[in-house]
N, CA, C and O atoms as a GROMACS GRO file, in nm:
protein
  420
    1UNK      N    1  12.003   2.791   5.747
    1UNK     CA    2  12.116   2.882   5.739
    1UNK      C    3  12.134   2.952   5.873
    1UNK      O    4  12.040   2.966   5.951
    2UNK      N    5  12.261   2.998   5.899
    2UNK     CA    6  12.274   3.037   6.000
    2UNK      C    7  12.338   2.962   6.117
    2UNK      O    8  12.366   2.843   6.104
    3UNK      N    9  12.365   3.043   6.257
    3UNK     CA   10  12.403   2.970   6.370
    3UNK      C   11  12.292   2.968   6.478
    3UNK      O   12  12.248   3.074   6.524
    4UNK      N   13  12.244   2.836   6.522
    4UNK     CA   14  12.203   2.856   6.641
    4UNK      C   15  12.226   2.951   6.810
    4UNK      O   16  12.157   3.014   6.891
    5UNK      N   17  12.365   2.910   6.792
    5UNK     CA   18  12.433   2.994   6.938
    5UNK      C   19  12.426   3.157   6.872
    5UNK      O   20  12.393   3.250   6.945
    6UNK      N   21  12.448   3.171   6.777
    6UNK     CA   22  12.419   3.331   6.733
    6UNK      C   23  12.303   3.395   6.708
    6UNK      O   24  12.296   3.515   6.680
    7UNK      N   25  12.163   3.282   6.722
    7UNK     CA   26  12.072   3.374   6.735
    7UNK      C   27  12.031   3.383   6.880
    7UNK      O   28  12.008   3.485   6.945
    8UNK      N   29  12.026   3.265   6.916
    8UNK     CA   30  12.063   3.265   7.093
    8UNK      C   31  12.124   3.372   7.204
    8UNK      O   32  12.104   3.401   7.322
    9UNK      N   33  12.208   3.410   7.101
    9UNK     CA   34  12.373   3.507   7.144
    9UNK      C   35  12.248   3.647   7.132
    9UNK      O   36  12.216   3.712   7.231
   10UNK      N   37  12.202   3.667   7.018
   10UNK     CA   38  12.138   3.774   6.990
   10UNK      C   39  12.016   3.786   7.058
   10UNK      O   40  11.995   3.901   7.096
   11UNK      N   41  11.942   3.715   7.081
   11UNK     CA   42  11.783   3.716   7.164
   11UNK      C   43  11.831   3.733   7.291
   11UNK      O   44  11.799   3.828   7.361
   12UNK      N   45  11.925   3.626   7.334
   12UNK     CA   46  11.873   3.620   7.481
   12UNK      C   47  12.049   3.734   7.600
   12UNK      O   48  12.062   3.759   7.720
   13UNK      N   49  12.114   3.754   7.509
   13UNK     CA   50  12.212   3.813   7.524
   13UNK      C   51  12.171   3.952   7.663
   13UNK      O   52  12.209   3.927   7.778
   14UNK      N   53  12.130   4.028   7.648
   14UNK     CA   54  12.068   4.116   7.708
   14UNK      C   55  11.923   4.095   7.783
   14UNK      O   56  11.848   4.193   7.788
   15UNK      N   57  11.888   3.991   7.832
   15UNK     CA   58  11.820   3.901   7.892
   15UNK      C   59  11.882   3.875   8.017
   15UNK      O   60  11.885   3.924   8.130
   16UNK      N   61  11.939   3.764   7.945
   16UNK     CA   62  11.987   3.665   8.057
   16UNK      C   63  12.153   3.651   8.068
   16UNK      O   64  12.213   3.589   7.981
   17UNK      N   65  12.228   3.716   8.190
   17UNK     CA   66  12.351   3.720   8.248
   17UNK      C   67  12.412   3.567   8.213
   17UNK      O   68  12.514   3.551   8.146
   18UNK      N   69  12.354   3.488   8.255
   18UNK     CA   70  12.343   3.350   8.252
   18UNK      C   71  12.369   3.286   8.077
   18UNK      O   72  12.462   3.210   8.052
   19UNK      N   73  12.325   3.306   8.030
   19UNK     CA   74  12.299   3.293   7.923
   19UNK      C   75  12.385   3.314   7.800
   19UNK      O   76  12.420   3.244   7.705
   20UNK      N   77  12.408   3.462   7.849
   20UNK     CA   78  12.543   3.509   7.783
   20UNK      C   79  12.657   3.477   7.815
   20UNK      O   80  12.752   3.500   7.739
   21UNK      N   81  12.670   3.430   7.910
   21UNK     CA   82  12.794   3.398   7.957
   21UNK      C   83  12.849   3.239   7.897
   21UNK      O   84  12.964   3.213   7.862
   22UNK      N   85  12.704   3.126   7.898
   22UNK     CA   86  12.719   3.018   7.880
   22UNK      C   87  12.741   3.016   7.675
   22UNK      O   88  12.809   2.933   7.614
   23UNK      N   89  12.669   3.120   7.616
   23UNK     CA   90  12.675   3.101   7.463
   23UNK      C   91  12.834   3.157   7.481
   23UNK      O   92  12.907   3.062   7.454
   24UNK      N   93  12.896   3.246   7.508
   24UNK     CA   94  13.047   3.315   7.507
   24UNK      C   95  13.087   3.196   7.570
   24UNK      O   96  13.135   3.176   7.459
   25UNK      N   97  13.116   3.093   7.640
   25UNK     CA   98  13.152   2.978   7.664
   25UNK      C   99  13.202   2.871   7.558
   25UNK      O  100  13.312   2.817   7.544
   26UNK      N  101  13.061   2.856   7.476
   26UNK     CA  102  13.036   2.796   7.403
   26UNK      C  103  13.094   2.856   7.240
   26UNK      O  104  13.096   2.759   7.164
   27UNK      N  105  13.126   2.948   7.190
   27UNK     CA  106  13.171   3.033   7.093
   27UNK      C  107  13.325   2.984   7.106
   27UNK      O  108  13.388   2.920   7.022
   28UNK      N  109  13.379   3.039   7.259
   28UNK     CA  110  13.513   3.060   7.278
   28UNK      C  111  13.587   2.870   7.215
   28UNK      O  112  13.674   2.826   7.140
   29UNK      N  113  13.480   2.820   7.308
   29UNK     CA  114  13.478   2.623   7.308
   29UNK      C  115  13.600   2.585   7.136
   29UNK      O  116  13.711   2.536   7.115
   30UNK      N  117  13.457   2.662   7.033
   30UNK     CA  118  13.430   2.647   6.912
   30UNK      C  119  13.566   2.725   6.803
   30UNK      O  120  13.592   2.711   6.684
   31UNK      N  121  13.620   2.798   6.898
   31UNK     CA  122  13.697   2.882   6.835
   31UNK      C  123  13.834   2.839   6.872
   31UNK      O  124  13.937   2.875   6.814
   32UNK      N  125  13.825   2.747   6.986
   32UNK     CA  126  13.961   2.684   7.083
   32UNK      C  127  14.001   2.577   6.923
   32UNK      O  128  14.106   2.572   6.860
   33UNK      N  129  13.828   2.478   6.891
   33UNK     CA  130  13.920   2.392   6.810
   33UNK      C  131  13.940   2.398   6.722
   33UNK      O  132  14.008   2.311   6.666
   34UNK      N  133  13.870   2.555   6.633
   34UNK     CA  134  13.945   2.594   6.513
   34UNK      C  135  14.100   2.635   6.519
   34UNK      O  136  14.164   2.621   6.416
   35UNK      N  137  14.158   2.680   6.623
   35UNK     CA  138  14.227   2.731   6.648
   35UNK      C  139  14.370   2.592   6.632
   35UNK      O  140  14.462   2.603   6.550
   36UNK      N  141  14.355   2.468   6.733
   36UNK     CA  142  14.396   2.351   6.699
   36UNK      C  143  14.399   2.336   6.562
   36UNK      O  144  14.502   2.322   6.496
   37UNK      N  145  14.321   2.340   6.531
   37UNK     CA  146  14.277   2.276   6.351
   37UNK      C  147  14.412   2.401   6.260
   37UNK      O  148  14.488   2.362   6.171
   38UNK      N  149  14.410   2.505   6.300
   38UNK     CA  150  14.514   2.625   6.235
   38UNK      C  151  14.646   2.556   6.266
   38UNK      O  152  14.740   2.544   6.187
   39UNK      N  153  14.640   2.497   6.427
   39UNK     CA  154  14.783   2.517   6.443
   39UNK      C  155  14.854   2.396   6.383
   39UNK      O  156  14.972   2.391   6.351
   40UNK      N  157  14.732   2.263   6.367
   40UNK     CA  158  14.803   2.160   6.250
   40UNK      C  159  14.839   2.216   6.131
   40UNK      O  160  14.952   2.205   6.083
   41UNK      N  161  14.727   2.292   6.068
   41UNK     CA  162  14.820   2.385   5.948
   41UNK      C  163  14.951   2.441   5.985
   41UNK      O  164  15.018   2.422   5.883
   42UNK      N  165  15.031   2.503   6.075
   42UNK     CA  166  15.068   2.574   6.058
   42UNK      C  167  15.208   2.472   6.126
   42UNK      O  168  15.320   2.512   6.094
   43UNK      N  169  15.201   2.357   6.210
   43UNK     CA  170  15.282   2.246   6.193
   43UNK      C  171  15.324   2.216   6.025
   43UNK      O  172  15.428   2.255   5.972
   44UNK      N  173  15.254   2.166   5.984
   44UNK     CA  174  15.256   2.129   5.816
   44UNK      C  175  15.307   2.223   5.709
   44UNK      O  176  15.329   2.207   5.589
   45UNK      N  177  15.319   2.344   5.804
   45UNK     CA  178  15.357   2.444   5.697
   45UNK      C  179  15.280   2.515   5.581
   45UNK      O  180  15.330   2.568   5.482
   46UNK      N  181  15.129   2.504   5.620
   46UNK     CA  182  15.024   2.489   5.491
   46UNK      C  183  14.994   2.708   5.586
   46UNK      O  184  14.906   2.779   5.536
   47UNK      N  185  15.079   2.763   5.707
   47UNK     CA  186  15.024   2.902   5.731
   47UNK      C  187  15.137   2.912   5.769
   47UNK      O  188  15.189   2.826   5.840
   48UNK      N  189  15.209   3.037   5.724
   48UNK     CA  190  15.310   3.094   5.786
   48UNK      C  191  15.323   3.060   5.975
   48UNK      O  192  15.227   3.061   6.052
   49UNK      N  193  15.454   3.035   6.009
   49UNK     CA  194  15.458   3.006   6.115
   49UNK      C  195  15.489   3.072   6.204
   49UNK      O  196  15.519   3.012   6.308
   50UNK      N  197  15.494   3.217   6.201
   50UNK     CA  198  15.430   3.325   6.286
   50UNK      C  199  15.298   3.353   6.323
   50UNK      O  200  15.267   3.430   6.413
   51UNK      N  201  15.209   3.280   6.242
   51UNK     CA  202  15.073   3.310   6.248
   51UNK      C  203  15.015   3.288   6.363
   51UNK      O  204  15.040   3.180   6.419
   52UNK      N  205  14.916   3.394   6.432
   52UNK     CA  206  14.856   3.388   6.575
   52UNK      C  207  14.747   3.288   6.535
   52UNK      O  208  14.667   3.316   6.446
   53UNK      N  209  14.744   3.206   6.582
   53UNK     CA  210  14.606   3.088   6.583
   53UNK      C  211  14.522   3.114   6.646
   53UNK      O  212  14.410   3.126   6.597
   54UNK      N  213  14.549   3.133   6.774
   54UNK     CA  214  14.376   3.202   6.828
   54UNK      C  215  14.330   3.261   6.803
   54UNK      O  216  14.211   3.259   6.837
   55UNK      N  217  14.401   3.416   6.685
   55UNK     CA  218  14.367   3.509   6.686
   55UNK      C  219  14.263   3.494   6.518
   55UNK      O  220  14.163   3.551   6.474
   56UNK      N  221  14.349   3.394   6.473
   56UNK     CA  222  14.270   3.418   6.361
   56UNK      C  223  14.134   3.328   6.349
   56UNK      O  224  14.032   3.367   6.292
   57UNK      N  225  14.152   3.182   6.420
   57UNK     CA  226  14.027   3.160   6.459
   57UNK      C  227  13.910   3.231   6.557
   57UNK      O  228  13.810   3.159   6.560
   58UNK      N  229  13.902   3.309   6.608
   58UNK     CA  230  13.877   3.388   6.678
   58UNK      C  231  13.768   3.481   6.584
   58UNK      O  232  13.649   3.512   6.595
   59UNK      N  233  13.890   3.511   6.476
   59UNK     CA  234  13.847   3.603   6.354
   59UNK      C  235  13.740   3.569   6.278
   59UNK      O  236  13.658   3.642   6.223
   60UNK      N  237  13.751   3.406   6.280
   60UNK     CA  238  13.701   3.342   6.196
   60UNK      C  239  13.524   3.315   6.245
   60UNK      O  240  13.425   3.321   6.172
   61UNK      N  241  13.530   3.281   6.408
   61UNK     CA  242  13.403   3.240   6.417
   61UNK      C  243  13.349   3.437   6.424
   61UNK      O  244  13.238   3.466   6.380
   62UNK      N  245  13.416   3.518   6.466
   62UNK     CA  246  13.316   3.684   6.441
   62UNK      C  247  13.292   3.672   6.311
   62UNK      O  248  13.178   3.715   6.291
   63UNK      N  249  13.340   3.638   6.217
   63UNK     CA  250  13.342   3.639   6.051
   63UNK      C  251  13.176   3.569   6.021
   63UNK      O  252  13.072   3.621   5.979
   64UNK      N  253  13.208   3.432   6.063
   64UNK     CA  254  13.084   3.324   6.049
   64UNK      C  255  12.985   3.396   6.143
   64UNK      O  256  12.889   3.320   6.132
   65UNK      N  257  12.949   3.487   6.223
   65UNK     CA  258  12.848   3.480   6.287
   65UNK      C  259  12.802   3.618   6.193
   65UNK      O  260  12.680   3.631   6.182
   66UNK      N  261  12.873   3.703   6.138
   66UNK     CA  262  12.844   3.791   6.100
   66UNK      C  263  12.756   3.744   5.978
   66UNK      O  264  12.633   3.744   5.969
   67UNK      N  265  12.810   3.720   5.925
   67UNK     CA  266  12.773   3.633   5.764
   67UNK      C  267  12.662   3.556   5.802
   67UNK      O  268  12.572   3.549   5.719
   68UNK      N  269  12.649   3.508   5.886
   68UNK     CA  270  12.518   3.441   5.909
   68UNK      C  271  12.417   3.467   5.918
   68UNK      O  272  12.312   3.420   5.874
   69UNK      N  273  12.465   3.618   6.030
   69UNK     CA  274  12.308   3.678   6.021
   69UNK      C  275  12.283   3.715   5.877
   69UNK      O  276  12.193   3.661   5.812
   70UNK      N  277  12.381   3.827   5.817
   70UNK     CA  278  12.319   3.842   5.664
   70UNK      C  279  12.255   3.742   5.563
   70UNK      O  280  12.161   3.764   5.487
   71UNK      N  281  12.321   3.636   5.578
   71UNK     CA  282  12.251   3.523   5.540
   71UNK      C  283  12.111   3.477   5.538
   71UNK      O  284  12.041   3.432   5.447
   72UNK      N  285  12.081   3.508   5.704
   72UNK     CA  286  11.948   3.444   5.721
   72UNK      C  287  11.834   3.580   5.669
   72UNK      O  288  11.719   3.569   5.628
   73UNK      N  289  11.903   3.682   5.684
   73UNK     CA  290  11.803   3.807   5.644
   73UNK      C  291  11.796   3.747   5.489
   73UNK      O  292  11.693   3.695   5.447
   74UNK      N  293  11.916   3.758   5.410
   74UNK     CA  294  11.892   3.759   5.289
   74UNK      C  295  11.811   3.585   5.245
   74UNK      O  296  11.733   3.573   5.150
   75UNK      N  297  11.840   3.506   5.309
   75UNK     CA  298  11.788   3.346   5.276
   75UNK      C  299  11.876   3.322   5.158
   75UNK      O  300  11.811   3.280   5.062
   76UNK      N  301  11.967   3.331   5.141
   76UNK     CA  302  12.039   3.304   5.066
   76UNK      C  303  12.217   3.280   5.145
   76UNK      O  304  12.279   3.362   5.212
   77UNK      N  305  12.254   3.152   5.109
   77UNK     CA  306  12.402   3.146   5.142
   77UNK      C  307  12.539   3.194   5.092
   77UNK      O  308  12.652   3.146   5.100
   78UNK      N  309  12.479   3.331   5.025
   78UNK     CA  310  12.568   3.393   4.955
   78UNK      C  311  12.706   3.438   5.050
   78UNK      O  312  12.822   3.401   5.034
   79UNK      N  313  12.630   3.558   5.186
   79UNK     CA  314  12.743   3.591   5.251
   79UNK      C  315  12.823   3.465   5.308
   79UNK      O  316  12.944   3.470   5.289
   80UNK      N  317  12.780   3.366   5.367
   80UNK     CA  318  12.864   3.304   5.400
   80UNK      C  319  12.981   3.220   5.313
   80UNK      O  320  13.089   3.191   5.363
   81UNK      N  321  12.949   3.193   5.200
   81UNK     CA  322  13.024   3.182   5.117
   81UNK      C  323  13.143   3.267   5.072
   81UNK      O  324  13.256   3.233   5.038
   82UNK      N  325  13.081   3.393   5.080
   82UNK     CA  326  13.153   3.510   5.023
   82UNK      C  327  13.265   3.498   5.136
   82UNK      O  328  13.382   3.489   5.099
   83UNK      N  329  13.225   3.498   5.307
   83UNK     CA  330  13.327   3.509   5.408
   83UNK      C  331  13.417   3.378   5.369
   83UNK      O  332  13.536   3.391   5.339
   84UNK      N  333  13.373   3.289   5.371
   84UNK     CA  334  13.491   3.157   5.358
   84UNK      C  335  13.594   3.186   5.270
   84UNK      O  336  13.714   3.181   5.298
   85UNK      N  337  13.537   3.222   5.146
   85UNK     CA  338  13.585   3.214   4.999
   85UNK      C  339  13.711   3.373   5.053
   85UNK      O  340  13.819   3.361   4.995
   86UNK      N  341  13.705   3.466   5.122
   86UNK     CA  342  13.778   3.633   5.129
   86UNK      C  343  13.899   3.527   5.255
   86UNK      O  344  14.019   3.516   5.227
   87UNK      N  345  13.843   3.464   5.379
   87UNK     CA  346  13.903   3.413   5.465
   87UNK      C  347  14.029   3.320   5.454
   87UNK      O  348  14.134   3.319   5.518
   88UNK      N  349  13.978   3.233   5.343
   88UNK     CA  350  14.017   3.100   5.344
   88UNK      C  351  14.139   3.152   5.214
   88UNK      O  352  14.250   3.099   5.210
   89UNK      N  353  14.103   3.246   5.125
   89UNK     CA  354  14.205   3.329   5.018
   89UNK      C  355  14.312   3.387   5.111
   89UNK      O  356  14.435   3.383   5.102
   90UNK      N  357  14.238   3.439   5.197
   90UNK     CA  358  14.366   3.569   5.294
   90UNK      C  359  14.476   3.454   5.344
   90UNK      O  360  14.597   3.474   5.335
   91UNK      N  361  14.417   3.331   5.399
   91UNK     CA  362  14.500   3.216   5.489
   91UNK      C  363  14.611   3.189   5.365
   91UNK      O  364  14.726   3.233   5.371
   92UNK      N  365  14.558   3.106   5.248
   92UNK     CA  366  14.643   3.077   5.127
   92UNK      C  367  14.719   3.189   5.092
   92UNK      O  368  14.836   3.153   5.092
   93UNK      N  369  14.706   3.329   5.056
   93UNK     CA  370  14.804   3.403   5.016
   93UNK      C  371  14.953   3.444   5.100
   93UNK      O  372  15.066   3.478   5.062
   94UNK      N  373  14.886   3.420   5.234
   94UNK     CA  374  15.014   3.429   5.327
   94UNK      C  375  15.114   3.306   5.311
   94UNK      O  376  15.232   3.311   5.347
   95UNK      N  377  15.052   3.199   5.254
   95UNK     CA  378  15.104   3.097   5.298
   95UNK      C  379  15.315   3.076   5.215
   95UNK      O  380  15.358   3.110   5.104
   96UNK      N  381  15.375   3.020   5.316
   96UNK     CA  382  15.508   3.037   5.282
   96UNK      C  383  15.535   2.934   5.273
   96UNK      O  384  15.473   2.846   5.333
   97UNK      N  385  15.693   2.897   5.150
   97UNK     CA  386  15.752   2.739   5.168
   97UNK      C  387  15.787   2.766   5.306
   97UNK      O  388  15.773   2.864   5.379
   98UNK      N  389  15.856   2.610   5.324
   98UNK     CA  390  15.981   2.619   5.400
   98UNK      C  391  16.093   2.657   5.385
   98UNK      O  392  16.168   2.622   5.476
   99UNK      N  393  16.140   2.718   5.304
   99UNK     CA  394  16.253   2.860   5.250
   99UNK      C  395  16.242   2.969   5.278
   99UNK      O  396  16.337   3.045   5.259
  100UNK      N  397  16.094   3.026   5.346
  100UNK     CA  398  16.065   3.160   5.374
  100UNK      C  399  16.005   3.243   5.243
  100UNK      O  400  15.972   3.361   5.247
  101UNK      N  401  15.998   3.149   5.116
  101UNK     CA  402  15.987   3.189   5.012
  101UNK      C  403  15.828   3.256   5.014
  101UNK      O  404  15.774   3.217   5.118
  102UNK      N  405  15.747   3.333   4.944
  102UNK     CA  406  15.614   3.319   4.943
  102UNK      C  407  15.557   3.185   4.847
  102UNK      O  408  15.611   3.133   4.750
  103UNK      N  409  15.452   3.158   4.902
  103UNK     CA  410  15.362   3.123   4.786
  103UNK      C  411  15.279   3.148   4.658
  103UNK      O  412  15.176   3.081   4.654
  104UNK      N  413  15.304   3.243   4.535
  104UNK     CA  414  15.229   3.269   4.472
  104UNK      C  415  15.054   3.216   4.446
  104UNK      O  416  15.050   3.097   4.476
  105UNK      N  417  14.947   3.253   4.413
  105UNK     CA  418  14.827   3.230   4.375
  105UNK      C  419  14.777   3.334   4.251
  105UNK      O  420  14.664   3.324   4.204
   0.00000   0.00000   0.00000
């Protein structure tokens, strides 16, 4: 359970200049192709098409790193579940036809 680059992020963060710079590299990398991955949703019409894509992938990997750590404290994959399951609800409730109509859930 958990992220590698986030415990990485966390140990060696205040360490090594170097280090931090290359895991924030590597985060940003990770968050570029969630961000792609949104904006095919949001081609398809499956996220409102105002929706900031970087911003919410962005959201998404602070979300997952957070949840992770709780995760690994607790050893259980509860929080991360819990984040997908609050995240992945918030994405669907926005979601609009192509009429501008909402989507009910």
């Amino acid at each position: 359970m958990g992220c590698l680059l986030g415990g990485l992020g966390q140990e060696l963060s205040g360490v090594s200049e170097v280090f931090r710079d290359k895991i924030a590299e590597c985060f940003s990398a990770i968050a570029e192709r969630v961000a792609g991955c949104l904006e095919e949703a949001r081609q398809l019409q499956d996220i409102p098409d105002d929706s900031n894509v970087q911003e919410m992938a962005d959201l998404l990997v602070d979300c997952w790193e957070g949840a992770a750590l709780r995760s690994r404290l607790r050893r259980s994959p509860n929080s991360l579940d819990a984040m997908l399951d609050f995240y992945f609800q918030a994405v669907a409730t926005n979601r609009r036809h192509p009429e501008g109509t909402e989507v009910s859930h």
